[in-house]
C-alpha positions as CSV (number, residue, x, y, z in Angstrom):
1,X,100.8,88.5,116.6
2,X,102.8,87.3,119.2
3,X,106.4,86.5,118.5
4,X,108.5,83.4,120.8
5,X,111.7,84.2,122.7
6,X,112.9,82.7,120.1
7,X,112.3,85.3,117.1
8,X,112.6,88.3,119.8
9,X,116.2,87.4,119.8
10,X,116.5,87.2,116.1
11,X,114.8,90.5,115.6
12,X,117.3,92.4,118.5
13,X,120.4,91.0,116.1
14,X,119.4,92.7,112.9
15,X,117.7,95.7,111.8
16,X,114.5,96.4,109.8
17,X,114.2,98.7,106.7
18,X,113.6,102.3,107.9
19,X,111.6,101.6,111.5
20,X,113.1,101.0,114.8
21,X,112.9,97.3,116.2
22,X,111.2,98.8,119.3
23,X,108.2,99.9,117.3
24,X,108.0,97.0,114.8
25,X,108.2,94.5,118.1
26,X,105.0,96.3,119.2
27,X,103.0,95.1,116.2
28,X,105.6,92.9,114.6
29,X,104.5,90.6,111.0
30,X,106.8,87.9,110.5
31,X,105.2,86.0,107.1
32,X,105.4,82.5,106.3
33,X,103.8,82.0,103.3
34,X,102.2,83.8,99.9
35,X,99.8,83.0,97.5
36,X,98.4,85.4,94.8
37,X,97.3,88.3,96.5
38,X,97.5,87.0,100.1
39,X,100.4,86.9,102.3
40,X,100.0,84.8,106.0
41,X,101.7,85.0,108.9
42,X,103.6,82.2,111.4
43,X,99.9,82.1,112.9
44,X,98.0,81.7,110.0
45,X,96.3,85.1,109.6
46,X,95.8,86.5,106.0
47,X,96.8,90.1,105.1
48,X,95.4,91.0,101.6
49,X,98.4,92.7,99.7
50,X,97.4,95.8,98.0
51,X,100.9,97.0,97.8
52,X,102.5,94.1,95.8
53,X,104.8,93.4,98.6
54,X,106.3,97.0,97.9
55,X,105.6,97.9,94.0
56,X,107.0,94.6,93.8
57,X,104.7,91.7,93.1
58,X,103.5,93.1,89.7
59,X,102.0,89.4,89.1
60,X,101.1,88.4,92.4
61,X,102.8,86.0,94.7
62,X,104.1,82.7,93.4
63,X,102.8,83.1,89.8
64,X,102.8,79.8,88.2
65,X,104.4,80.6,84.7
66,X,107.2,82.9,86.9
67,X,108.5,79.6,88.9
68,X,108.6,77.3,86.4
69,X,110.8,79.8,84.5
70,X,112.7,79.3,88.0
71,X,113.0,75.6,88.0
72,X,113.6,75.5,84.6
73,X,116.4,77.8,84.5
74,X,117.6,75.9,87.9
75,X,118.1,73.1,86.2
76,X,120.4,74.6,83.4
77,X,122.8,77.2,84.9
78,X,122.5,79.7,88.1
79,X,126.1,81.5,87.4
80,X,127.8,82.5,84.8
81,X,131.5,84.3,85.0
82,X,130.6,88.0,84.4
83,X,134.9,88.6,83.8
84,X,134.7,85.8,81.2
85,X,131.3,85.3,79.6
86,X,127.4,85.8,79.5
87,X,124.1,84.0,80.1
88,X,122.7,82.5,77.1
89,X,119.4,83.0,79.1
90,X,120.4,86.8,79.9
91,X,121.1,87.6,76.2
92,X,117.6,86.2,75.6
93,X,116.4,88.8,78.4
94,X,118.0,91.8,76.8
95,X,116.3,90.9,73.9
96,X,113.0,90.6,75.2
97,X,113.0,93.7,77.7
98,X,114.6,95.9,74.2
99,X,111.4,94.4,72.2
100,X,109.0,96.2,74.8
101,X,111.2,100.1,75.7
102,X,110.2,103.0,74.8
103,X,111.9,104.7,71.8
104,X,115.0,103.1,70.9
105,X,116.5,101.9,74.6
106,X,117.6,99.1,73.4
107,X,121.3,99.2,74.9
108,X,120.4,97.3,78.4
109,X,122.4,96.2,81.3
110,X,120.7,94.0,83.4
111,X,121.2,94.2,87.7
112,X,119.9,93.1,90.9
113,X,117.7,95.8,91.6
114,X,116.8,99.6,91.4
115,X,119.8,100.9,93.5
116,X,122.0,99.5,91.1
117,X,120.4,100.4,88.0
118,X,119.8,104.1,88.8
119,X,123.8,103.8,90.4
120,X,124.8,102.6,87.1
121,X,122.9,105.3,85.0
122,X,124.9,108.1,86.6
123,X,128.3,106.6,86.4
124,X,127.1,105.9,82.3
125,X,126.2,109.1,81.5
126,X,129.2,110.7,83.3
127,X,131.6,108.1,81.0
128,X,129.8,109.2,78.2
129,X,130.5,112.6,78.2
130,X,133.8,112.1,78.9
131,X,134.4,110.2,75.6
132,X,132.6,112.3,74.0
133,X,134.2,115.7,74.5
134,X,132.0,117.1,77.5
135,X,134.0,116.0,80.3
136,X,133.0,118.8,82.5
137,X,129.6,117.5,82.4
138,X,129.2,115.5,85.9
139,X,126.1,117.0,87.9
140,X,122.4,115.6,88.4
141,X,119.5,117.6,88.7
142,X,116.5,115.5,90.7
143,X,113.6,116.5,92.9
144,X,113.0,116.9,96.7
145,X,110.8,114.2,97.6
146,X,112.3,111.9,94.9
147,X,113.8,108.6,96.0
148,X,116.0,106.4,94.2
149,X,117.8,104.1,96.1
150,X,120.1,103.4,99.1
151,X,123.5,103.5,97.6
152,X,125.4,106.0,98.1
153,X,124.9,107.9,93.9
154,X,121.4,107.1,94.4
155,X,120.9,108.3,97.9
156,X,122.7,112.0,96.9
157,X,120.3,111.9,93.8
158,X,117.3,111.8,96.5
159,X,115.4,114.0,98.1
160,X,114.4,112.4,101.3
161,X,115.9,114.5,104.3
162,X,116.4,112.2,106.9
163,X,116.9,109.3,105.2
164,X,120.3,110.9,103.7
165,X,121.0,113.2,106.7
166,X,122.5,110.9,109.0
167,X,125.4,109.7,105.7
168,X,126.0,113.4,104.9
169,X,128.6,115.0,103.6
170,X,127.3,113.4,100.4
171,X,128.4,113.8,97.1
172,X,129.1,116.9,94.8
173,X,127.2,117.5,92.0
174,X,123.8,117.1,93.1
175,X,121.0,119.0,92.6
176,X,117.3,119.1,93.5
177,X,114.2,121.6,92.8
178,X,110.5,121.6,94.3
179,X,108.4,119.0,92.7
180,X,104.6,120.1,91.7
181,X,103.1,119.3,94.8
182,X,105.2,121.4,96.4
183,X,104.0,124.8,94.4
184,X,100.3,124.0,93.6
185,X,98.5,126.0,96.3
186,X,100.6,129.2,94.3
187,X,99.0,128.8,91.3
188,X,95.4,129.0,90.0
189,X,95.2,125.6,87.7
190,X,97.4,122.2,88.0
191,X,98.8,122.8,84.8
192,X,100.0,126.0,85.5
193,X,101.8,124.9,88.4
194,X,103.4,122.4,85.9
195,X,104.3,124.5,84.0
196,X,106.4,126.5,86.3
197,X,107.8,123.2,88.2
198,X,109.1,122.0,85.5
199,X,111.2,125.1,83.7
200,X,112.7,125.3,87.6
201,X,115.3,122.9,86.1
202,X,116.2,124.6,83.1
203,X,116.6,127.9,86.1
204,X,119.1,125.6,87.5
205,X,120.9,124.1,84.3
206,X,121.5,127.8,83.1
207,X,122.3,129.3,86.6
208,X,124.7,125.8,87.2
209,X,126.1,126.2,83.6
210,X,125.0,124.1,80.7
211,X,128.6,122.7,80.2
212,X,128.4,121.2,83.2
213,X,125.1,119.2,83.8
214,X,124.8,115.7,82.7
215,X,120.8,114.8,83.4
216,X,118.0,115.2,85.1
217,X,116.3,112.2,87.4
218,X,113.0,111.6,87.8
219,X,110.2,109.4,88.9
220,X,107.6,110.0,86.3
221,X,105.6,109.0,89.4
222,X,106.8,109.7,92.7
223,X,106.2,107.0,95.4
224,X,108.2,109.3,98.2
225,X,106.4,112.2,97.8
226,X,103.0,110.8,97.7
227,X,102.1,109.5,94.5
228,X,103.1,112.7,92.9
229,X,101.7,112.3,89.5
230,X,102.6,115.6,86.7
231,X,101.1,116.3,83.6
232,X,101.9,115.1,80.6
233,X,103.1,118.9,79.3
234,X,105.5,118.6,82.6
235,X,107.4,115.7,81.0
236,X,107.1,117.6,77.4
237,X,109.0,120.5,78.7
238,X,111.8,118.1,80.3
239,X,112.5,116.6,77.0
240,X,112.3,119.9,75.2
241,X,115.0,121.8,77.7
242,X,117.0,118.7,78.1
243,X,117.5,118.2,74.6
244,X,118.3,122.1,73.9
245,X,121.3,121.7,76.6
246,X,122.8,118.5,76.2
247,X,121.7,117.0,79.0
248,X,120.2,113.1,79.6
249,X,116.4,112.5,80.6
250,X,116.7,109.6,82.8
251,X,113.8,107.8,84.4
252,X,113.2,106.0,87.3
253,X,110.9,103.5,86.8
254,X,111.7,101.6,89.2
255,X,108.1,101.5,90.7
256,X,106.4,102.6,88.1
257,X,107.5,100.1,85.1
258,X,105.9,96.8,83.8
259,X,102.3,97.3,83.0
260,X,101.3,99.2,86.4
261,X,100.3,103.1,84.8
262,X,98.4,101.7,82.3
263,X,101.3,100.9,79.4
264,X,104.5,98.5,80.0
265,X,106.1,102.2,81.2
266,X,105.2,105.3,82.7
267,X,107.3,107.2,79.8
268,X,104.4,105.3,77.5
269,X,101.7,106.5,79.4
270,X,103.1,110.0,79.6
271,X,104.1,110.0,75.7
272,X,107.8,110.9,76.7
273,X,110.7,109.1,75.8
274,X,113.8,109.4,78.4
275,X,117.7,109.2,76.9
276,X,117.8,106.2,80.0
277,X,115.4,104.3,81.7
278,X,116.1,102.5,85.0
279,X,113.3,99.5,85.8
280,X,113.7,97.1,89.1
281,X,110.8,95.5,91.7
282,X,108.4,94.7,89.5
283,X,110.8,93.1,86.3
284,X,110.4,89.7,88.2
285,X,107.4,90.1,90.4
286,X,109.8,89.7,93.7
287,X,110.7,86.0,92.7
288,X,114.4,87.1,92.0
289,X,116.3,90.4,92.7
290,X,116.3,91.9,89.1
291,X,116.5,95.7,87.7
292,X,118.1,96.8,84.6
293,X,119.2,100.1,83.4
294,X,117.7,100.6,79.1
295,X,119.9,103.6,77.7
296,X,119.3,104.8,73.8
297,X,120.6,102.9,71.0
298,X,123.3,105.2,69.7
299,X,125.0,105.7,72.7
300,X,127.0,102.3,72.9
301,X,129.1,103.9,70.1
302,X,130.9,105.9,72.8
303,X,131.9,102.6,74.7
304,X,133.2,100.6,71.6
305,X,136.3,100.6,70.3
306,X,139.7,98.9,70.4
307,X,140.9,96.7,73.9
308,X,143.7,99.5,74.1
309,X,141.5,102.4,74.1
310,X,139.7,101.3,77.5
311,X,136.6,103.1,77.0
312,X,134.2,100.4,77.3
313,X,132.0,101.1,80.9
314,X,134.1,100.7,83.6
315,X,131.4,99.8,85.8
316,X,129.9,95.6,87.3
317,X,128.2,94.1,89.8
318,X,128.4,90.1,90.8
319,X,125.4,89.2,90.0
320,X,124.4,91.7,87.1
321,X,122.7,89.7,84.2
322,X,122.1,86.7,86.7
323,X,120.7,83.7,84.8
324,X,118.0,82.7,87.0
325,X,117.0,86.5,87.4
326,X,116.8,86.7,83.5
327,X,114.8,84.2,83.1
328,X,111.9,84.8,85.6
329,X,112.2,88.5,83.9
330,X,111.6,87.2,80.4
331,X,108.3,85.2,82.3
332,X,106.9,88.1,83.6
333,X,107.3,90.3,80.7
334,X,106.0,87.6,78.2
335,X,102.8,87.3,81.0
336,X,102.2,90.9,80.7
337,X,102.5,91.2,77.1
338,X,100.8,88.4,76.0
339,X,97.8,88.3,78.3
340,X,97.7,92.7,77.7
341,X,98.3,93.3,81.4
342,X,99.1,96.9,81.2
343,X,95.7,97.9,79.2
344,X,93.9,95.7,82.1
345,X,95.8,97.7,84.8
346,X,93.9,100.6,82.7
347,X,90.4,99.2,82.9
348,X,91.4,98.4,86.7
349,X,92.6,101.9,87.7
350,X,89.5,104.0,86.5
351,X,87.7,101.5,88.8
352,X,89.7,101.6,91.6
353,X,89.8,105.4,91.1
354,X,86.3,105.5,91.6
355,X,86.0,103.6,94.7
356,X,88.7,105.3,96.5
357,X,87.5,108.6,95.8
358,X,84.5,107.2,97.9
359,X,86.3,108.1,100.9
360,X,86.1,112.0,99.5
361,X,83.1,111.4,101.7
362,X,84.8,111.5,105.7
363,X,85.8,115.0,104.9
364,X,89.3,114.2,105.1
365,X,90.7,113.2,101.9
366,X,92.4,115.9,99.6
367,X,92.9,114.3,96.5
368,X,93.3,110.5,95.1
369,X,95.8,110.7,92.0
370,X,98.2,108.7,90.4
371,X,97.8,106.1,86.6
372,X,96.5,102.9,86.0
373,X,96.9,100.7,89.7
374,X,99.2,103.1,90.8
375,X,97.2,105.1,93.2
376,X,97.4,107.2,96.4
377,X,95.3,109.3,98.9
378,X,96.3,112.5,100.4
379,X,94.6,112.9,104.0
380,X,94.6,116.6,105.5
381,X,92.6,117.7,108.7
382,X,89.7,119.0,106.3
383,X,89.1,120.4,103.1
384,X,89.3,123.8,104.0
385,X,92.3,124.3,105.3
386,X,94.0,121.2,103.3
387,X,96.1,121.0,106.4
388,X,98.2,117.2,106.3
389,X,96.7,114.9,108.9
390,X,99.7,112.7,109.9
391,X,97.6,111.4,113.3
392,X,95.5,109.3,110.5
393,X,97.9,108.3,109.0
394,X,99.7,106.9,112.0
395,X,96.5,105.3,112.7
396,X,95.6,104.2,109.8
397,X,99.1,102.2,109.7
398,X,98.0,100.1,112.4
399,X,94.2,99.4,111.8
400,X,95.6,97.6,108.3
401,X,97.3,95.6,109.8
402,X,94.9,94.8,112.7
403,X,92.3,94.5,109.7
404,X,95.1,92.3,107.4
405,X,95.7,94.9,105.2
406,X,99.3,96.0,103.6
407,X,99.8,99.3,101.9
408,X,101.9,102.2,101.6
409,X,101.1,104.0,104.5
410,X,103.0,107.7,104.9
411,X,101.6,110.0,108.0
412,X,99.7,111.9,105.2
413,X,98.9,109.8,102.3
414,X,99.0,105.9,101.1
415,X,98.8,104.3,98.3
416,X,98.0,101.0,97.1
417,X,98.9,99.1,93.8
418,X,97.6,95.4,93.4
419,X,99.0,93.0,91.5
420,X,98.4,93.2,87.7
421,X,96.2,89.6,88.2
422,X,93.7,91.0,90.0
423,X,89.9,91.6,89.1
424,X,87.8,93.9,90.2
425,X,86.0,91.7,92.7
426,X,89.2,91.7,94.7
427,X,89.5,95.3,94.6
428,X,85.9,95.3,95.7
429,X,87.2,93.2,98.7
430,X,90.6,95.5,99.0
431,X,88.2,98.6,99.3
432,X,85.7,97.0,102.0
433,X,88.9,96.4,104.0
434,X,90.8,99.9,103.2
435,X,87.2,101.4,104.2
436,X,87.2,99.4,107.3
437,X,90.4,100.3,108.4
438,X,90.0,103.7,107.1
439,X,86.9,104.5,109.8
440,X,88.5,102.5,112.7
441,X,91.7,105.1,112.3
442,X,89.2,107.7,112.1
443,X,87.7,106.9,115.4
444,X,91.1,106.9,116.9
445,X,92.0,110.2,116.1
């Protein structure tokens, strides 16, 4: 598209989320409206969204039922003092997101976003211990690969490389093994390799010192890496080791939560319950920055107690609990729930799996994995050598878009993950455009 002086200008004075403004001004996409599971630009042309924005859109764009929740709330209150008092409407949302988690995560701050929620996890659990008589207990054990946000807790607790590198020295008290991907040409079977990815962190808890690990961090699913996607055993022997050292089983859900794997969270679909669960993007299908961070039951007992003793959580954020947030989050989750959106991502995924392994066929795809909508494609050279093919996926970036296309594009993999309102006519059209695009890069390369 081409941009005016105008918006040239604009662009030069701000900066774009991980890209240079050089290379987005080469193929820029300014939007100006969304509808369902379209986006359009300031000239009109359609892009189909098969990425929910960014795991965000878990009911499309503009859903109906979401913005009248909006106006509705609008018209009541927007702010309430978080020094004084609470939401009416964001009691009503704690209640409703505790009535769908896991286990018993039912003690729930909400925030405005993933950053914060996964921020405010690590600060809990290091209060925690410290009020409950394990105040050596401070480090984090995550993955390489692993993403979970841009502050600066978060960033430390990833394992993206150069995303962090330029912020370094980072925290203490961070920690990171291999995740599966990493180790499965070593082994003979993907369980095995499991197997042995996941007692790596009970190598580091003992070599670390029990006393003085708090939790381990994980995507159950992990966007960064590829749409790394363990076994269900992998998640079985987290819970098992973390529980026989003391130490907290946090998820990120942040992309994965809210009907996308299959269940309303990945720790459903993987029949593992975490001591914390951190959710964002997808709690209010990108209507309203919203996250929330669910911790067990029985832990609020360490932060009650008299105004003198000061151990309630010494943490806040401005707009934490926000009363318009709140209630387009109690709108999506009552859509999902009551229209069983998470067992139609199911039916959805083992057809989209199908289709996409399709492209098996060009010689060139390794391995399509992932739950429910949640999906990605690995691209190597050829299936011999399984060498990664980042040329493709440079190309592949740009005949999307040419193509109106948005997904996840990585040098060597992508991944798509439509909106829960789709049907599988529209993945049928999503596919005859990813197919398109998918031979046009090809030809490139």
């Amino acid at each position: 598209m081409k941009l005016t002086d105008r918006e040239r200008k604009i662009l030069n004075n701000t900066f774009l989320d991980y890209q240079q403004t050089s290379a987005f001004l080469e193929a820029p996409l300014i939007i100006d409206k969304a509808e369902g599971l379209y986006y359009w630009d300031t000239e009109g042309k359609r892009y189909f969204d098969a990425i929910g924005g960014i795991f965000v859109a878990s009911l499309g764009h503009r859903h109906p039922r979401v913005i009248e929740a909006l106006r509705k709330q609008a018209d009541r209150v927007t702010f309430a003092p978080p020094l004084h008092g609470v939401a009416k409407t964001t009691l009503e949302f704690i209640e409703k997101l505790g009535s769908v988690t896991p286990g018993n995560l039912n003690y729930i701050k909400p925030y405005s976003g993933g950053s914060e929620s996964v921020e405010s996890a690590m600060k809990f659990v290091r209060q925690y211990y410290k009020q409950t008589g394990h105040p050596e207990k401070y480090k984090f054990i995550s993955r390489y690969f692993g993403y979970h946000g841009s502050t600066f807790g978060a960033m430390a607790a990833s394992g993206t490389g150069k995303r962090k590198s330029k912020f370094e020295p980072q925290m203490a008290g961070f920690l990171k093994v291999p995740p599966p991907t990493y180790w499965r040409d070593r082994f003979s079977s993907w369980d095995e390799c499991n197997r042995f990815s996941a007692r790596l962190f009970e190598d580091v808890i003992l070599n670390e010192d029990p006393a003085t690990v708090a939790g381990i961090l994980v995507e159950p699913i992990g966007n960064t890496g590829g749409i790394i996607t363990p076994t269900e055993e992998y998640f079985q022997i987290l819970r098992d080791l973390c529980d026989r050292h003391n130490v907290m089983l946090i998820f990120d859900e942040i992309i994965t939560g809210f009907g996308k794997t299959g269940k309303m969270f990945a720790a459903q679909t993987f029949g593992v319950t975490p001591d914390i669960l951190c959710s964002g993007k997808g709690l209010s299908s990108g209507v309203m920055p919203l996250g929330a961070m669910m911790a067990r039951e029985d832990m609020a007992e360490a932060f009650y107690g008299p105004a003198e003793a000061e151990v309630q959580f010494a943490h806040g954020n401005t707009f934490a609990g926000n009363p318009l947030a709140c209630a387009v989050g109690m709108a999506v989750i009552d859509e999902i729930v009551e229209k069983k959106l998470d067992q139609k991502a199911r039916r959805l995924g083992e057809y989209l799996l199908k289709k996409l392994e399709t492209l098996k066929q060009y010689g060139v795809v390794r391995e399509v994995r992932g739950r429910g909508i949640l999906l990605g494609v690995e691209l190597v050279k050829d299936t011999g050598t399984n060498q990664p093919f980042p040329e493709l996926g440079r190309a592949l970036k740009k005949t999307a878009l040419e193509n109106g296309l948005i997904m996840r594009i990585d040098p060597t993999w992508f991944a798509v993950a439509p909106a829960l309102i789709a049907e599988e006519s529209d993945l049928d059209e999503m596919m005859g455009l990813i197919e398109k695009s998918f031979k046009e890069a090809l030809n490139r390369v």
